[in-house]
C-alpha positions in Angstrom: 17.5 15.2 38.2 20.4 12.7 39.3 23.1 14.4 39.9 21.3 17.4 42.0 21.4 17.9 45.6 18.7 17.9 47.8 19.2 18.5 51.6 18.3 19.2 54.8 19.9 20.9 58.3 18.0 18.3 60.2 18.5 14.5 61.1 14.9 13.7 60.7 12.3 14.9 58.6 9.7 17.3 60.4 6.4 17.0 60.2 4.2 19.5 57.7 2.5 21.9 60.4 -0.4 21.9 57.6 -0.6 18.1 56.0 0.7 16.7 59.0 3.1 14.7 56.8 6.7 14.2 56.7 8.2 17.2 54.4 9.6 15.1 51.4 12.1 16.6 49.7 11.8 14.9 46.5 8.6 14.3 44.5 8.7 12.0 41.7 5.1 12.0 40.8 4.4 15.9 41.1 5.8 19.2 39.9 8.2 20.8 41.9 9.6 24.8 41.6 11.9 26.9 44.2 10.7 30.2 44.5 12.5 33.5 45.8 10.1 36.2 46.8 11.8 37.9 50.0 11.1 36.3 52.9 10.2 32.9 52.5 7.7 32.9 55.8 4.8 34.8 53.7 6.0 33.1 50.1 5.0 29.2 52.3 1.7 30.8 53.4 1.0 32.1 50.3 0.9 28.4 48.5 0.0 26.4 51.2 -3.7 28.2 51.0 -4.1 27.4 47.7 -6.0 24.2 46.8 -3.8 22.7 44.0 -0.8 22.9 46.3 0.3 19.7 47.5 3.2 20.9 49.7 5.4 23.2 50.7 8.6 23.6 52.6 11.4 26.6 53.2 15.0 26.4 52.4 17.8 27.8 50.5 18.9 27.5 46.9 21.2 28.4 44.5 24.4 28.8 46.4 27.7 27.2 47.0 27.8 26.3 50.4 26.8 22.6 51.8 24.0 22.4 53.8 23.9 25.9 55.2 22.1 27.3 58.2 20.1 30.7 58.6 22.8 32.6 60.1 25.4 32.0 57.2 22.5 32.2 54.6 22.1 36.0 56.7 25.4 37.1 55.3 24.8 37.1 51.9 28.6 35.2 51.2 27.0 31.9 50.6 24.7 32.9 47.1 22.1 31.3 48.4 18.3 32.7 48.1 15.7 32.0 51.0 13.4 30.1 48.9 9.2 28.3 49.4 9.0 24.9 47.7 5.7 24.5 45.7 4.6 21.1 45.0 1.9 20.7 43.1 0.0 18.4 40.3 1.8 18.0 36.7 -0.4 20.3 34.4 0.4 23.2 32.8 -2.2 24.7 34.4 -1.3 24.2 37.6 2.4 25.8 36.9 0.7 28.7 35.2 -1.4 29.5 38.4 1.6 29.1 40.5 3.6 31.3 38.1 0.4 34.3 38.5 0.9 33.9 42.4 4.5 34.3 42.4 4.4 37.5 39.9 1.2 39.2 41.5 2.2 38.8 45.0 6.0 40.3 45.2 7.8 43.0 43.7 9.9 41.5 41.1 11.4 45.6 39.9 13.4 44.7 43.4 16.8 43.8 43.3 18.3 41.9 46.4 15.5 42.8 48.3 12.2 43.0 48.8 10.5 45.9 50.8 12.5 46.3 54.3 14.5 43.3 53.4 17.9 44.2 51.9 20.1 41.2 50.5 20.9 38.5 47.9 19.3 36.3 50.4 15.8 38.2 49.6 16.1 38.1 45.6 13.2 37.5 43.1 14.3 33.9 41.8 12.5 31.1 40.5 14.8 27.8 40.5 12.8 25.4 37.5 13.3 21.4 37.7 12.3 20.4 34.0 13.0 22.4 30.6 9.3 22.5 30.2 8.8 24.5 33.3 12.0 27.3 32.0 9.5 27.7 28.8 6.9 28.0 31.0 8.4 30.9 33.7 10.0 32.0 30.7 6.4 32.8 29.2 5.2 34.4 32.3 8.2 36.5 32.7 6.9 38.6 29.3 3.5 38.6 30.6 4.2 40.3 34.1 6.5 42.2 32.0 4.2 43.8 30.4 1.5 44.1 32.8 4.5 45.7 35.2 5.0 48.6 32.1 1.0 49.1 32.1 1.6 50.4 36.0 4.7 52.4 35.0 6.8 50.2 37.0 10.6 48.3 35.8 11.4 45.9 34.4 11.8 42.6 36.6 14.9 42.0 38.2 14.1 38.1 38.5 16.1 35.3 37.8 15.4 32.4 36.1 17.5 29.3 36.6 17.8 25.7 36.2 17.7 23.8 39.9 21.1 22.7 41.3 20.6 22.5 44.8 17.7 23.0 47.7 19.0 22.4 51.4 16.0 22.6 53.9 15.8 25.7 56.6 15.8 24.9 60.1 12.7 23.6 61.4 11.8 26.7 63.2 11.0 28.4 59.8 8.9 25.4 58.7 5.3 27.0 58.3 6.1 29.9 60.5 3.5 32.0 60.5 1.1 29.0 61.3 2.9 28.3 64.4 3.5 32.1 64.7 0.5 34.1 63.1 1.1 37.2 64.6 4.9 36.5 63.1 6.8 38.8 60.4 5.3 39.0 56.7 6.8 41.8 54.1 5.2 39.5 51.0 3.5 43.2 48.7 2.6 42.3 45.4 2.9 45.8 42.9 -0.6 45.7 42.4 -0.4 43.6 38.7 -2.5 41.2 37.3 -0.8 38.6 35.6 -3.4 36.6 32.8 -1.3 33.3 31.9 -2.8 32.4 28.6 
């Protein structure tokens, strides 16, 4: 991935309020996708429960600005999307269960939203870091496809697109709704069931 940017707001790296590591921003021996499902407070706690998650961290992708922060990501002029990252083991597997979380537990019919959040900020996106993986969200795409037409609902909206860029949120947003569990969380799924073969 030389070439691409990673990035963060901050002058140190924060610790994981979960692992209790540093959050890394690049991970050479693990998979790695940016994904867009609304708010990214509820997408984090989504894949930090689940065992074959290694880490996760919140951020923006996919626009043109350097190094933005959450007010100018608010305005929708800087393209980017609010986005989890999901590290986790190399296996197909693994990215196929990660792909059946990400479809079952939004609303990808959405566009530029998702429930009472209104803006490109809040699109369905999934940002891929290896060929393999586009195949692979590719594949998933015409399975929650179909199971979205089995419950009479649209097509998705979702984009899927090669990573350029990931630029870490402020450390407030880091595992929010650890530190805050009372906090904000629109993440709906449409009620799917997404069987990655």
């Amino acid at each position: 991935m030389a070439g691409l940017t990673f990035s963060m707001n901050l002058n140190s790296l924060p610790l994981h309020a979960i692992y209790h590591e540093p959050l890394r921003l690049e991970w050479p021996d693990h998979q790695v996708l940016l994904l867009g499902m609304g708010c990214f407070w509820g997408a984090e706690r989504l894949f930090w429960r689940h065992p074959l998650v290694k880490s996760t961290s919140v951020g923006y992708a996919g626009g043109t600005l350097e190094s933005p922060t959450y007010q100018q990501v608010c305005t929708g002029e800087t393209g980017h999307a609010e986005v989890v990252q999901v590290v986790f083991d190399q296996s197909e597997a693994s990215l196929k269960e990660m792909m059946r979380l990400f479809w079952e537990n939004h609303d990808p019919t959405q566009y530029n939203r998702q429930g009472p959040d209104i803006g490109s900020q809040y699109r369905s996106v999934v940002f891929t870091t290896t060929p393999q993986q586009m195949k692979c969200v590719e594949a998933s795409r015409a399975v929650a496809q179909v199971a979205l037409a089995r419950k009479g609902l649209g097509d998705p909206t979702t984009e899927i697109l090669p990573f350029v860029n990931y630029f870490l949120a402020e450390n407030y947003h880091q595992q929010y709704l650890e530190k805050n569990p009372q906090g904000y969380c629109s993440l709906r799924g449409t009620g799917i069931q997404c069987v990655m073969g």
